[in-house]
C-alpha positions as CSV (number, residue, x, y, z in Angstrom):
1,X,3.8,-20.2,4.9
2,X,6.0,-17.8,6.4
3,X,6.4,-13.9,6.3
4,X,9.4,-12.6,6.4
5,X,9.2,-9.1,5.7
6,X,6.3,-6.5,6.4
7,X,6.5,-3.5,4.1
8,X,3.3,-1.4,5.3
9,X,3.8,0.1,8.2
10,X,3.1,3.6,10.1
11,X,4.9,5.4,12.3
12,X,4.5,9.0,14.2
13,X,5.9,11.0,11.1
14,X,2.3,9.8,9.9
15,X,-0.3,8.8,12.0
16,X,1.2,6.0,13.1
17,X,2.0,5.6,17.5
18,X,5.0,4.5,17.5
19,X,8.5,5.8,16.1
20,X,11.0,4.2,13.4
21,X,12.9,2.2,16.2
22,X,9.4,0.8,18.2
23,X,8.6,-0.9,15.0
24,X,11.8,-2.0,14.2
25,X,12.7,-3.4,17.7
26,X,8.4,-5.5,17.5
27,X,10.1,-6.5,13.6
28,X,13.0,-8.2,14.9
29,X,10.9,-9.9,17.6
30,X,8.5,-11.6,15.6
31,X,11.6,-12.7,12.9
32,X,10.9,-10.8,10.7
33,X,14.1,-9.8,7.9
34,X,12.8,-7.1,6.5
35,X,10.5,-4.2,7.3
36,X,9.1,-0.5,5.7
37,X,8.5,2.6,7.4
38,X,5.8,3.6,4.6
39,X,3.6,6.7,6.4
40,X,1.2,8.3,4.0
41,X,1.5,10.7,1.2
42,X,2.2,14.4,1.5
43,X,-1.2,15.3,0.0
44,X,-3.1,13.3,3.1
45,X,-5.1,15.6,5.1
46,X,-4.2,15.3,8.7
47,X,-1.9,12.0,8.4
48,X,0.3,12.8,5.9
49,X,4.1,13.2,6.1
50,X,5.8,16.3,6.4
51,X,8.5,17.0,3.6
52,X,11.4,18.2,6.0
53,X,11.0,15.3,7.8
54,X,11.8,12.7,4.6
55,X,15.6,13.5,5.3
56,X,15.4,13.0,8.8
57,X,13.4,9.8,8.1
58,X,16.6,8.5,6.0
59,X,19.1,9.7,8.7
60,X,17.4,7.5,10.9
61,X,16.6,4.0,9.1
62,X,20.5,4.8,7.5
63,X,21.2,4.8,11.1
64,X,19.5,1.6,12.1
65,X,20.7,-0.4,9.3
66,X,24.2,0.5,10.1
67,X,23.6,-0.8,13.8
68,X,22.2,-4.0,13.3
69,X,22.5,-7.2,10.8
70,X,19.4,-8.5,12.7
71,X,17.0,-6.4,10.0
72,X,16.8,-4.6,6.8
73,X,14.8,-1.0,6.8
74,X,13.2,0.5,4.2
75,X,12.0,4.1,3.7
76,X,9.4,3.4,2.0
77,X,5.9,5.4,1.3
78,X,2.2,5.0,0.8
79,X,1.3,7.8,-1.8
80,X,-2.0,8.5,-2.6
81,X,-3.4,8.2,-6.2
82,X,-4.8,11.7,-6.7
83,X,-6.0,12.0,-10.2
84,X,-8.1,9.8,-13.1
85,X,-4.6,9.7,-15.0
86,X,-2.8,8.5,-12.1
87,X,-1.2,11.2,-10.4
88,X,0.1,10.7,-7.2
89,X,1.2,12.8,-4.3
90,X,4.8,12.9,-4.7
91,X,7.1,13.4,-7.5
92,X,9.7,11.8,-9.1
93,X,12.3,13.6,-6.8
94,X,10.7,12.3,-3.4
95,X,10.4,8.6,-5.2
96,X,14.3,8.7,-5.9
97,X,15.0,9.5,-2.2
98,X,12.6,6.4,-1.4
99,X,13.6,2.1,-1.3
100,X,10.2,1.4,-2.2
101,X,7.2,2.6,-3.2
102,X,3.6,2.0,-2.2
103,X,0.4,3.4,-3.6
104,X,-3.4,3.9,-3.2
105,X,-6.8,5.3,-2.8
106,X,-7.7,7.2,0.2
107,X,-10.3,9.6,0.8
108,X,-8.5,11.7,2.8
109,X,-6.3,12.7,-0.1
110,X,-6.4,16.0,-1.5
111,X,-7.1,15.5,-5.1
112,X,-5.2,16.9,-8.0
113,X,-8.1,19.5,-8.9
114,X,-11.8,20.3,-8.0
115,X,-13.0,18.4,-11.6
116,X,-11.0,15.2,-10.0
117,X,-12.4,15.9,-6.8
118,X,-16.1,15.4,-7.9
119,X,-15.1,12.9,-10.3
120,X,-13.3,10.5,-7.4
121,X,-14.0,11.4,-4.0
122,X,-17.7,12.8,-5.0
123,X,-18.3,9.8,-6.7
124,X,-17.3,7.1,-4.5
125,X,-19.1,9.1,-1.5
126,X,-22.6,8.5,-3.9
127,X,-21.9,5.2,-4.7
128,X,-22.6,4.7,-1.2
129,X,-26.1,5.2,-1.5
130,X,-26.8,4.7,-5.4
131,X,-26.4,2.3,-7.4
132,X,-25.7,3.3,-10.3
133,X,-23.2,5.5,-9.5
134,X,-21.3,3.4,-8.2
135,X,-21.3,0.9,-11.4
136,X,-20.3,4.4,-13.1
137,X,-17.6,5.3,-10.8
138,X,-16.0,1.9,-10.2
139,X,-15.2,2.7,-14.1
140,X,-13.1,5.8,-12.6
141,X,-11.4,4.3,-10.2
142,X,-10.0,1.3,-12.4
143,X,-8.9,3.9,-15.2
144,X,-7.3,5.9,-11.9
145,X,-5.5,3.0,-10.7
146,X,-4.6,1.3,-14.0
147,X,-2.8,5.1,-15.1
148,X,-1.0,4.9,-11.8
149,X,0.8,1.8,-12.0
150,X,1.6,2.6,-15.8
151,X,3.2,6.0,-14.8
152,X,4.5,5.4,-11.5
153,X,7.3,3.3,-10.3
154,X,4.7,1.5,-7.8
155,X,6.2,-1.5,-5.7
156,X,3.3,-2.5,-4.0
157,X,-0.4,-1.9,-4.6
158,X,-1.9,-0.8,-1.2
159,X,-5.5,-2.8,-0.2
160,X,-7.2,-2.7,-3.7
161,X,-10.9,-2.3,-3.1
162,X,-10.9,-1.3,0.5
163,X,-11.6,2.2,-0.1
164,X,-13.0,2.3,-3.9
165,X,-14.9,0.0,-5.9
166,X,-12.4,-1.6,-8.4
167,X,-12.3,-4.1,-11.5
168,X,-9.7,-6.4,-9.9
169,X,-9.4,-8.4,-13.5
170,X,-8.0,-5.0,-15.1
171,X,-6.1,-3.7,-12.3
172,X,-4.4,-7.3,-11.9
173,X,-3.5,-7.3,-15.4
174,X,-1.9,-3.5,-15.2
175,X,-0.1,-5.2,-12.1
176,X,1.1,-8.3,-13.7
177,X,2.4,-6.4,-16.9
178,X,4.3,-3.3,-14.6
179,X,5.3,-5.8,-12.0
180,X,3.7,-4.3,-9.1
181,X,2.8,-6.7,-5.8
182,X,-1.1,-6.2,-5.1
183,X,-1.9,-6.0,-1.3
184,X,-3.5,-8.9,1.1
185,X,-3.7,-6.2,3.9
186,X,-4.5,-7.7,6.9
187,X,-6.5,-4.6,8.5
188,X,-8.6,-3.8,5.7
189,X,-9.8,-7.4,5.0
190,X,-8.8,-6.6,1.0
191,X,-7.3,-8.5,-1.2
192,X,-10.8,-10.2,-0.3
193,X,-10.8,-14.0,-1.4
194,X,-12.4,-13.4,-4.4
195,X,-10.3,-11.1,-5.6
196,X,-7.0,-13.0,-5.2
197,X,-8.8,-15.6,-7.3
198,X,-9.2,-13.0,-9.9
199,X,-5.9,-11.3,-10.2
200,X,-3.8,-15.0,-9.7
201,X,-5.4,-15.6,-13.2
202,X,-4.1,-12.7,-14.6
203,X,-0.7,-13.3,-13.3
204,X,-0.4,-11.2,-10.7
205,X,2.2,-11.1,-7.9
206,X,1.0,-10.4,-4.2
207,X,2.1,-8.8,-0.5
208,X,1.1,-9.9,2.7
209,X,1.3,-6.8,4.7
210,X,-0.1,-5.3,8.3
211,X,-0.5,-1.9,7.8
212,X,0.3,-1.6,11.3
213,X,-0.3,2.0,12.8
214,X,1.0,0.5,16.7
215,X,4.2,-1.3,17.2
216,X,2.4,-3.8,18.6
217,X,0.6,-4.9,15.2
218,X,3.9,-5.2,13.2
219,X,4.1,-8.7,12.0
220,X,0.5,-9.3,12.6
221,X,-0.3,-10.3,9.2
222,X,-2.7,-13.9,10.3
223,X,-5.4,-12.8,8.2
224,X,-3.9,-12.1,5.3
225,X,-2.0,-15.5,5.1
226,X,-5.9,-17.0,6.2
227,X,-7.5,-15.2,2.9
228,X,-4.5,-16.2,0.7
229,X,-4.8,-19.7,1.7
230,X,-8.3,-20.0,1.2
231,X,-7.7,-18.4,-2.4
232,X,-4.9,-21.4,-2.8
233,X,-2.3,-18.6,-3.2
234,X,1.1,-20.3,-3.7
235,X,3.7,-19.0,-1.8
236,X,6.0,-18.0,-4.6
237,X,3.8,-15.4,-5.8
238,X,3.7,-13.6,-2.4
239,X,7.0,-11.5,-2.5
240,X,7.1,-11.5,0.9
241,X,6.6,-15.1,1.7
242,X,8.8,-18.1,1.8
243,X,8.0,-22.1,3.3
């Protein structure tokens, strides 16, 4: 199996260490055809991307592409899913400006409104420690996700499960019906193998991805192929993936 495109990655307009180019130039070396610059979300506390610098993002990836046949770039983002009805942190005007679209759960998201807050971010902070909140609140956070790949253009899924308790069977099946890619990120260690087992029986399509936030981990996507491998993933349901 081999990945030819890596479509979660972070630069400096993020959290990220490196620029557009740095990641770029590490794509290229390690083959790859394709890449993403997809920094987090406006509504990201700390990390997340600065409006006025979406147009400067473009300039620049326009800029790249233009230079080189060597790679295709992206300008993508990783929104965050603020809401139970799916909201996410940027609006249909920023998602025309984008090539692709990535989504998911982070608690370093500012949520929609304080009832959401307590409802998502409260919640999953309990489930830590009880029980039965977190059988109650991995009900809220599949109803969250579901909503946002039903009323959001989403491309790519980002780490289901890493940050929030999820039903992967119903979440799979939102995916497989909307056509969105569910992540095998290879920092977060989700997809787990278990879960690819679930969603590949509802249909669903997948991404290998880095989520690299140094240069130097662009490409680096050995554990994800490992956990897809070990589910018995095909490659033609990886969408970034080819013999």
């Amino acid at each position: 199996m081999k990945i030819f495109a890596d479509y979660h990655t972070h630069t400096i307009y993020s959290h990220g260490k490196g620029t557009i180019q740095q990641n770029v130039d590490v794509a290229i070396q390690k083959g790859l055809r394709e890449i993403a610059i997809s920094d987090h979300g406006f509504g990201h506390l700390m990390f997340g991307m600065k409006k006025k610098n979406l147009s400067k993002m473009r300039e620049e990836i326009n800029a790249i592409n233009q230079s080189t046949e060597k790679i295709h770039v992206k300008l993508g983002m990783e929104a965050n899913i603020i809401s139970r009805d799916g909201k996410l942190d940027i609006g249909q005007d920023t998602i025309n400006k984008l090539d692709i679209v990535l989504a998911g759960y982070h608690f370093g998201a500012l949520p929609d409104n304080l009832m959401d807050c307590f409802r998502i971010h409260g919640n999953n902070f309990l489930a830590r420690y009880f029980p039965t909140v977190d059988k109650k609140v991995r009900v809220i956070n599949t109803e969250a996700v579901v909503a946002a790949i039903y009323n959001n253009p989403i491309d790519i899924l980002t780490h289901p499960g890493a940050k929030a308790n999820i039903d992967t069977k119903e979440v799979a099946k939102a995916a497989a019906d909307r056509g969105t890619a569910l992540e095998i990120n290879s920092s977060h260690g989700f997809l787990t193998v278990e879960y690819i087992k679930i969603a590949m029986k509802e249909g669903a399509k997948f991404v290998i991805s880095s989520d690299a936030h140094r240069p130097v981990d662009v490409g680096n996507v050995a554990k994800g192929i490992e956990r897809a491998q070990q589910a018995g993933l095909h490659v033609d349901r990886i969408i970034n993936a080819e013999e």
